[in-house]
C-alpha positions, 0 to 999 in steps of 0.5 A: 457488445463491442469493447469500449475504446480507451476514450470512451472509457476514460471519462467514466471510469476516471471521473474528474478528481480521482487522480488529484485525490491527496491519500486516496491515489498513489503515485504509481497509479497517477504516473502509470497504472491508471492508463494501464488498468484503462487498457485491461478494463476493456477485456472486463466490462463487457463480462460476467465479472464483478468489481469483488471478485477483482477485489478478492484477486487483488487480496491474494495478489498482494498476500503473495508477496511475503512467500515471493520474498522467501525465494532465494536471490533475486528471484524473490525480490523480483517476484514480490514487486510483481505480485505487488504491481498486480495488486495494484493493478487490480486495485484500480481496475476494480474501482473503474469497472465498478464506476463502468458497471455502476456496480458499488457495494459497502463490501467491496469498499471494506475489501478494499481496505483489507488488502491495502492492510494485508498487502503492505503487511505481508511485504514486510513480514516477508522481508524480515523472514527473508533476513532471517535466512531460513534457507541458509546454511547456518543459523536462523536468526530470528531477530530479522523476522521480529523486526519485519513484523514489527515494520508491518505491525507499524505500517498496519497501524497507521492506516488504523489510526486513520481508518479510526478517525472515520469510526470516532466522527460516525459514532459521534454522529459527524459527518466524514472528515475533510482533507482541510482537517488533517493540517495540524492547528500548531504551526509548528506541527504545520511546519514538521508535517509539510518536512515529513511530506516533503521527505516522504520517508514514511512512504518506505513501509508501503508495500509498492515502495517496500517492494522496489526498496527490497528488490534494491537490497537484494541487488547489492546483497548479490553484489556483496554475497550476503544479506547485509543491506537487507538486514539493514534495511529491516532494521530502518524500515522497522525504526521508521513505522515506530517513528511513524506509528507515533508522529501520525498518531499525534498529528491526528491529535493535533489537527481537527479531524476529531472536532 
């Protein structure tokens, strides 16, 4: 069969919303990556390969960031942010093929979550090991790789405490949530959410911004010819997903998505 043309694919495969979706697109994929998938979903959706399968190559894609991170210098960062672009790109080829071959599953929307987790997850605990020096000439020091895990374990629970709000209502017998629930009902948890929005900080322990952030670190770490802002930037990031961990916990609390 010949290949579809780009706007023979675009009106399936991006089905109006898809881009506007508020915590179900990420930037990256608005500004750049879907038109790039658009390109590759061309070389796909006349073969034998299923949007799973894509699924379990974007795992190991973003899995692959946390070694990257341990190659010395620049090398490392560089070769984290592309195995976390590939993620990304795989991430939304597989949604598109599935939405061209009309090939969805329950497995693939709980693989997909799996790697959302485990990407962001090994980024960080990369990172830290990365701060650690464990190729260096003197001692491992070993509090970096404790505070990148503790960014990871943060970054891991907040998509838990959002994932969990699904599980509650489906065991209560209600029916998903909507975006309109998560505004807080206080207004002056309106007021401090739409700051937290505004600032975004909280988008730093995710793995593609963690990846561009780290890559950053690494450049002045070579400039300067050691690890400091690295080990800096572990210790933010890891007071960040504390920070986060809890404001987002308590903005679930706040808002209707458990009513």
């Amino acid at each position: 069969m010949p290949r579809p043309s780009v706007a023979e694919l675009r009106p399936v495969v991006h089905p109006e919303g898809v881009k506007d979706r508020r915590s179900g697109e990420h930037w990256a994929g608005r500004m750049y990556m879907r038109e790039v998938s658009l390109r590759v979903d061309r070389y796909l959706v006349n073969t034998r390969v299923t949007p799973n399968q894509l699924t379990y190559v974007m795992t190991v894609a973003g899995a692959l960031a946390a070694p990257a991170l341990l190659v010395p210098g620049i090398t490392g960062p560089v070769l984290a942010v592309l195995a976390v672009q590939l993620y990304l790109l795989l991430d939304c080829v597989d949604g598109e093929i599935a939405r061209w071959k009309k090939q969805y599953s329950m497995t693939g929307v709980y693989l997909d979550r799996v790697a959302a987790y485990l990407c962001d997850a090994a980024v960080l605990v990369g990172f830290g090991l990365r701060g650690a020096d464990l190729w260096g000439t003197g001692r491992i020091d070993w509090l970096w790789a404790f505070l990148g895990t503790v960014a990871a374990l943060g970054a891991i629970l907040v998509k838990a405490e959002t994932d969990l709000v699904g599980v509650a209502r489906h065991q209560q017998g209600l029916a998903p949530v909507k975006e309109s629930a998560s505004e807080p009902r206080s207004s002056g948890m309106a007021l401090a959410r739409r700051a937290a929005g505004a600032l975004k900080f909280h988008r730093l322990i995710l793995g593609i911004e963690a990846s561009l952030l780290i890559l950053l670190l690494a450049i002045l770490d070579s400039v300067r010819g050691d690890l400091y802002f690295s080990r800096l930037g572990i210790a933010v990031l890891a007071g960040i997903a504390i920070l986060q961990t809890l404001l987002h916990l308590i903005s679930i609390l706040a808002s209707s998505r458990l009513r």
